[in-house]
C-alpha positions in Angstrom: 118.9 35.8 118.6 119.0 31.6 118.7 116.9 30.2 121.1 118.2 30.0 124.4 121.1 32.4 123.9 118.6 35.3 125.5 120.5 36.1 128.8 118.0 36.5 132.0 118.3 40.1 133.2 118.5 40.6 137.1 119.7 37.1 137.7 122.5 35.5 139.1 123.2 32.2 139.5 126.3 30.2 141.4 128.0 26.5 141.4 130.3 26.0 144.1 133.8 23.8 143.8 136.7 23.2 145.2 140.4 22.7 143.1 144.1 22.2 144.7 146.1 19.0 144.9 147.0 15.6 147.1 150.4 14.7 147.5 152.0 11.2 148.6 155.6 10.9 149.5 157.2 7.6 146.3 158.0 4.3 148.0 161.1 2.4 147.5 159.1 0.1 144.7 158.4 2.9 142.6 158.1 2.3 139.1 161.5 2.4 137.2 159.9 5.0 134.5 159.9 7.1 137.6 162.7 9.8 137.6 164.9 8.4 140.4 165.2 12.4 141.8 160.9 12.2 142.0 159.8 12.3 146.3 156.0 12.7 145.2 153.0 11.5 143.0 150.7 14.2 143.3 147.2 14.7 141.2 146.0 18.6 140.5 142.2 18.5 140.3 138.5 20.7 140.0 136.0 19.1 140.8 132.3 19.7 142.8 132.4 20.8 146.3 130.7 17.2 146.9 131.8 15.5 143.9 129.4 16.8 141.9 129.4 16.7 138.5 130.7 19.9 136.6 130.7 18.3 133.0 127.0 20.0 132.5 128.5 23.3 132.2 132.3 23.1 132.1 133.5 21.9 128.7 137.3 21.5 129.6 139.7 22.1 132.2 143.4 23.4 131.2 146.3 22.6 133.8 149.2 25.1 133.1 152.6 22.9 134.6 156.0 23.4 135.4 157.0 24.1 131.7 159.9 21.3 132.6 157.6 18.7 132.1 156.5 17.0 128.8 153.2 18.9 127.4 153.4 21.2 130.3 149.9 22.2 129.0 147.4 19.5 130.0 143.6 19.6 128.5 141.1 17.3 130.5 138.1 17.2 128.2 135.9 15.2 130.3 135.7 14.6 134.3 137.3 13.8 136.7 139.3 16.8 135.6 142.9 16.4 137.4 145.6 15.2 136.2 148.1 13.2 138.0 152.2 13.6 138.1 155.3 12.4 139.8 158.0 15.4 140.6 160.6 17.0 143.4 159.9 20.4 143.5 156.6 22.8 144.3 155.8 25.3 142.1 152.4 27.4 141.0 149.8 25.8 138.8 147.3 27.6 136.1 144.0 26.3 136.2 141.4 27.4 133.6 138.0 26.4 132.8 136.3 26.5 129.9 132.6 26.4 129.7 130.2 24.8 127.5 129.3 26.9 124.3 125.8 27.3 125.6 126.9 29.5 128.6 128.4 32.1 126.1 130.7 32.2 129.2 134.7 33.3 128.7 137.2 31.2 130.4 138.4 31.7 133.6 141.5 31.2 135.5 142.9 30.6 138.7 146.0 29.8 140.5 147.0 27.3 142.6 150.6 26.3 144.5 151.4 22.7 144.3 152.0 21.7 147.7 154.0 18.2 148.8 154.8 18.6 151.8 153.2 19.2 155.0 153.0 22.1 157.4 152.5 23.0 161.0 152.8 21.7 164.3 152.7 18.0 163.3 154.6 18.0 160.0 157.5 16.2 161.4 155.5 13.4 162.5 152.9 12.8 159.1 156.4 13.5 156.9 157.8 10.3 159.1 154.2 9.0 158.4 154.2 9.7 154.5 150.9 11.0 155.1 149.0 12.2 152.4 149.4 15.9 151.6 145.7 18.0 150.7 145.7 21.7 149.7 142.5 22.5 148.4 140.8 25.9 147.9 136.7 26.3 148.0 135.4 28.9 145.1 131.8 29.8 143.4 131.3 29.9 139.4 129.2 33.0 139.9 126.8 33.8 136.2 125.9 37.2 135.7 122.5 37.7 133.8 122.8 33.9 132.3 121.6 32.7 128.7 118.4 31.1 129.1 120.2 27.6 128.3 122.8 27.4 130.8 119.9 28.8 133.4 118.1 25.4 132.6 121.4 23.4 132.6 122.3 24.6 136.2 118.5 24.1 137.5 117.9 20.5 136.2 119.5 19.8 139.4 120.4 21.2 142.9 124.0 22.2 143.1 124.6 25.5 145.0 124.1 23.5 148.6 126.7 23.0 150.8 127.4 19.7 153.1 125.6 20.6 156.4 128.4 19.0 158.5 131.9 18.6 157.6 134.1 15.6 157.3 137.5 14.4 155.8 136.6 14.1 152.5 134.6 17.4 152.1 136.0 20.4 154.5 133.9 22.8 153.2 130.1 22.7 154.7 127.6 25.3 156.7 129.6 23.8 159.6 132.9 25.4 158.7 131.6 28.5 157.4 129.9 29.1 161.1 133.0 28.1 163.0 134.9 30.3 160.9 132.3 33.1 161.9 132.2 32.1 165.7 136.4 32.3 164.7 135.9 36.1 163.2 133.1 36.9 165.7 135.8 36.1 169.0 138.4 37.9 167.8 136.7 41.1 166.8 135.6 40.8 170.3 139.2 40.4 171.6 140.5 43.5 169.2 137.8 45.7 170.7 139.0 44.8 173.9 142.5 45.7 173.1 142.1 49.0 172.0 139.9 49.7 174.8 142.4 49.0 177.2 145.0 50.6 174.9 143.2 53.4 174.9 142.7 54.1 178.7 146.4 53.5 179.3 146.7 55.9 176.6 144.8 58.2 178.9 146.4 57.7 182.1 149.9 58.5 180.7 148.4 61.5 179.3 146.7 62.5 182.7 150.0 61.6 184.4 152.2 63.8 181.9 149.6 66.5 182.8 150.3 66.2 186.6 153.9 66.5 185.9 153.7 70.1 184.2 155.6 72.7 186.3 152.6 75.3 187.7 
């Protein structure tokens, strides 16, 4: 066995990041190699959960497109892995990541659905805005009994640690994983309470159905 190729038994080791898209609504002084039917520029990206990065252990990043455009199959060979379009229409994206040959890793792959245009209570307004469109999804590499060498590539330097407090640019941080809790923790509480009420009216009706047997 080559040196550093000996995995570490009992041992697991994770890198956190983030991948999704941004989406911008074309102005009228578009560039004319711009399909005149294109609303959006949008750019499809992996990166660190605080722009960290990833190039250490991830060799390339694949970006599966809509097979309607040109090379619909995108390799990023060096960071920042994204790659940037101009298009109408949403559709689902592959993402896969290959890792460096010292991991003795496979590839992954994940999914993500372009988005362009916003949602909920104040999409009317930011789509009169042309406000900038995020959908971004937090994840963890997670290595399973690692090779010795990608064990020393991941510890040169801290990388696991998340933002303490949360901002624009990075949404994910201990913050928003313990207001998501609080979140989870308040409406357990409010289920339990539901089903205890339901269950004593379930209990009443039953005593009154009781009463109204015929002796």
């Amino acid at each position: 066995m080559s040196s550093g190729s000996k995995r570490l038994k009992n041992l697991q080791i994770c890198r956190p990041f983030v991948y999704g898209n941004m989406a911008v609504p074309l102005k009228e002084d578009r560039s004319p190699d711009i399909p005149a039917d294109h609303t959006h520029s949008w750019t499809v990206f992996l990166k660190g959960v605080n722009g960290d990065d990833l190039s250490s252990f991830v060799k390339r990043v694949v970006f599966k497109l809509h097979e309607t455009y040109p090379n619909s199959s995108r390799s990023i060979e060096e960071p920042p892995f994204e790659v940037t379009e101009t298009g109408w229409g949403e559709f689902e994206i592959s993402v896969r990541v290959y890792f460096v040959p010292e991991a003795s890793e496979k590839n992954v792959v994940m999914y993500h659905h372009l988005k362009l245009h916003p949602y909920g209570p104040e999409a009317e307004q930011q789509k009169s805005e042309g406000a900038t469109v995020t959908s971004m999804q937090y994840d963890e590499f997670v290595f399973n009994e690692p090779t010795e060498a990608l064990f020393e590539i991941l510890t040169k330097k801290s990388g696991a640690v998340l933002p303490q407090q949360k901002s624009t640019l990075v949404p994910f941080s201990v913050q928003s994983e313990n207001e998501e809790l609080d979140r989870l923790s308040d409406a357990h509480v409010k289920v339990q309470e539901n089903i205890r009420r339901l269950t004593e009216r379930m209990h009443a009706l039953e005593r009154e159905k009781a009463a109204l047997r015929p002796l």
